[in-house]
C-alpha positions in Angstrom: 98.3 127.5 118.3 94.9 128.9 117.4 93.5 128.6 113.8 91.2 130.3 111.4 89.4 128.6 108.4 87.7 131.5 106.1 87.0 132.5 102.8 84.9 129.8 101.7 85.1 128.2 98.8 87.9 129.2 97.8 88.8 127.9 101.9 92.1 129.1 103.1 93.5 127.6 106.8 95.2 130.3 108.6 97.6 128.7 111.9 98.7 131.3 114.7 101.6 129.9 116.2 103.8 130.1 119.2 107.9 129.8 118.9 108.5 126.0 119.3 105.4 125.2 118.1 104.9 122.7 114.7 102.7 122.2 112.2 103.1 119.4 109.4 101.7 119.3 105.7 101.8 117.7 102.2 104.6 119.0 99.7 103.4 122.4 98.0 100.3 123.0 100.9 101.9 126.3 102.5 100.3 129.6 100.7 101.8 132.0 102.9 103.7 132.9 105.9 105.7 135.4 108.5 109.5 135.2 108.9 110.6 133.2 111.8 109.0 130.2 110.5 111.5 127.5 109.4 110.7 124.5 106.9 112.2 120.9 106.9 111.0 118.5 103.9 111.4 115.2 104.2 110.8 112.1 102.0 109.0 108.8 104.1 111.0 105.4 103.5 110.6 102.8 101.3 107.0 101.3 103.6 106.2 105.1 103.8 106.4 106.1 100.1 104.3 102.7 99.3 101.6 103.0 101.7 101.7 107.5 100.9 101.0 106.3 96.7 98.2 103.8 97.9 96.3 106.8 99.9 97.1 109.5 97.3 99.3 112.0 99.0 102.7 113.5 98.2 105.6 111.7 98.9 107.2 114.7 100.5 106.1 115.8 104.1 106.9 119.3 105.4 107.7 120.2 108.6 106.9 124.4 109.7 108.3 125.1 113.3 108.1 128.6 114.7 111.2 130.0 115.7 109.5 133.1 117.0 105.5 133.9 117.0 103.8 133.9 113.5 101.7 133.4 111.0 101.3 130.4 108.2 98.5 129.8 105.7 97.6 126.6 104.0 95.5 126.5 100.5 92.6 124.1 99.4 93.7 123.0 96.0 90.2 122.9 94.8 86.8 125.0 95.8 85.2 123.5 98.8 85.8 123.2 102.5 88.7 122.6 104.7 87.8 120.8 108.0 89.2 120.5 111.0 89.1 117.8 113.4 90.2 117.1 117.1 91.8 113.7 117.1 91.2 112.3 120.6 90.6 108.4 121.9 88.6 107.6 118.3 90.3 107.8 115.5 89.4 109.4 112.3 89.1 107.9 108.7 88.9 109.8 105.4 88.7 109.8 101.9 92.1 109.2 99.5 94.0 112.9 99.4 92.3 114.8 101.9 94.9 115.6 104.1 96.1 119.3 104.7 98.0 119.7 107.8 98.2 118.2 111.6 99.6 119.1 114.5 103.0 116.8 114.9 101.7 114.2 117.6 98.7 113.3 114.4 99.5 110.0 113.0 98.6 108.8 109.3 98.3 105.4 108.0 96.4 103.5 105.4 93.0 102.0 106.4 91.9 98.9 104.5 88.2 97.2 105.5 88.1 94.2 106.7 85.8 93.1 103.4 87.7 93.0 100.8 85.1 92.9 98.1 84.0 96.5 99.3 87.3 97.0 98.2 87.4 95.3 94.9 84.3 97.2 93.5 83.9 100.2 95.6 87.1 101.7 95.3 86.4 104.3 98.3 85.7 101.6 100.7 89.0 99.6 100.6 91.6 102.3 101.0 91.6 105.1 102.8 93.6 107.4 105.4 93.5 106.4 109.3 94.3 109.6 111.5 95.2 108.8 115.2 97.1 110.3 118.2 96.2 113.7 119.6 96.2 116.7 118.0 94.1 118.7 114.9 94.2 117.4 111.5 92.8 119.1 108.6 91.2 117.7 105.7 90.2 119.2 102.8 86.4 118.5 101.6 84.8 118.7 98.0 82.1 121.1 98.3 79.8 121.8 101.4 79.6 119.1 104.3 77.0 116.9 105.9 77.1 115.1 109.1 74.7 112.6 109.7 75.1 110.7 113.6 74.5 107.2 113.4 72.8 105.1 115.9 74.5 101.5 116.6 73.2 99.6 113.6 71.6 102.3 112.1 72.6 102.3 107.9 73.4 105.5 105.6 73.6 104.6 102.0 76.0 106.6 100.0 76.9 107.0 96.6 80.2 106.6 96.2 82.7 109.5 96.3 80.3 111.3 98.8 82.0 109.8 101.9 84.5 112.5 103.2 84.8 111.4 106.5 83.5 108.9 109.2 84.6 107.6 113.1 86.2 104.7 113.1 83.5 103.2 115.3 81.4 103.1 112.0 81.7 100.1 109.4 81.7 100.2 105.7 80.5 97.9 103.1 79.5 97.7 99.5 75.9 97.2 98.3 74.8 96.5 94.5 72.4 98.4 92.9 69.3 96.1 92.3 67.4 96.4 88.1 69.2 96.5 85.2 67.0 99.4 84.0 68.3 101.3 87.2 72.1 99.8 86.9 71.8 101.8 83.0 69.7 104.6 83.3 69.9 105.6 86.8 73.7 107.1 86.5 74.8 105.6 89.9 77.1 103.1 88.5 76.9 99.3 89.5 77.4 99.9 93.7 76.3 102.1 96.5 78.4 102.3 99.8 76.9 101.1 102.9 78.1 102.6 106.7 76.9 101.4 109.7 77.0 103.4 113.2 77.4 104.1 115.8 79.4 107.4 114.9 79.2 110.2 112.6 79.5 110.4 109.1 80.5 113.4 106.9 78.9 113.7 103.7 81.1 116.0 100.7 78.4 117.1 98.4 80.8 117.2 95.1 83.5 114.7 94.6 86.4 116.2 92.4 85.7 113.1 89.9 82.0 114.1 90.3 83.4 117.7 89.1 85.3 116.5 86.7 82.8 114.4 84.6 81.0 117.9 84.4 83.1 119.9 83.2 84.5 116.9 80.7 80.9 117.6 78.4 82.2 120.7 77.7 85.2 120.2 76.6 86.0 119.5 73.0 86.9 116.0 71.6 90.6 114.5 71.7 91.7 113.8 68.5 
């Protein structure tokens, strides 16, 4: 199979694939493709819808297999950057909803830190997606990306909602935001998120709830 990712922001993923070879999204993902290319939907189990609603993603998984060489296109639901990433010996966490489309040998599960009161106040830090096994996965990303590489020990501090991505050699924790004047004025909220290397980080540079709260000033008031 060999991929394209253009037209960014508005990011489109575009798989060439050989007959007898699979690709495997989210419910609704598929913009386009060539005849020849059959679709089986299936719904996960009763541990597999629970853990799918935790992480945000559809409970519906579709499966594309090419009966005969062609083409298949995958959308980005919202302007940003779709990413692609070669799952190997280290696995690969991400952010709630962010997954595309994998290769079938890709596995996804829920990753929950080991602190638990990351998770109780920083939301981003307690659940999010695990990919392992071998094979591309590609993950949708709110705006442009940063990588930062992180030294063993070394510390990022993050504001959360910005974490798209990170190894699962790095560790995450939750950090409150020291003076009441900055806690009100400072627009940050009450916690910052904390990773610690070694590994890379990548950095989304607008969160959709980020986006959201934007555009909300302009709207007019509910009644």
């Amino acid at each position: 199979m060999k991929y394209q990712i253009k037209d960014e922001p508005f990011t489109i993923l575009v798989c060439k694939m050989n007959a007898g070879e699979s690709l495997k999204c989210q419910s609704g993902a598929m913009a386009w493709m060539t005849p020849g290319i059959s679709m089986e939907t299936k719904a996960g189990g009763l541990g597999g819808a629970f853990k799918k609603a935790l992480i945000g993603e559809s409970l519906f998984l579709s499966t594309y297999t090419a009966n005969s060489d062609g083409e298949i296109a995958f959308a980005k639901r919202l302007p940003g950057e779709i990413l692609a990433f070669n799952i190997g010996e280290t696995p690969l966490i991400a952010q709630k909803g962010s997954f595309l489309a994998s290769t079938p040998n890709v596995q996804m599960d829920i990753y929950l830190q080991k602190k638990i009161g990351a998770g109780l106040v920083g939301g981003e830090g307690f659940i999010m997606q695990k990919f392992s096994g071998t094979g591309y996965v590609f993950l949708e990303i709110d705006g442009a990306t940063e990588i930062k590489e992180l030294a063993p020990g070394e510390k990022l501090v993050i504001d959360s909602g910005y974490i798209a991505a990170m190894d699962a050699t790095c560790s995450m924790d939750i950090q409150m935001i020291k003076g009441f004047a900055n806690v009100i004025g400072g627009g940050e909220g009450l916690f910052n998120t904390v990773v610690t290397g070694p590994g890379r980080v990548w950095l989304q540079t607008m969160p959709v709830s980020t986006l959201a709260n934007a555009i909300a000033r302009y709207l007019p008031p509910s009644n």
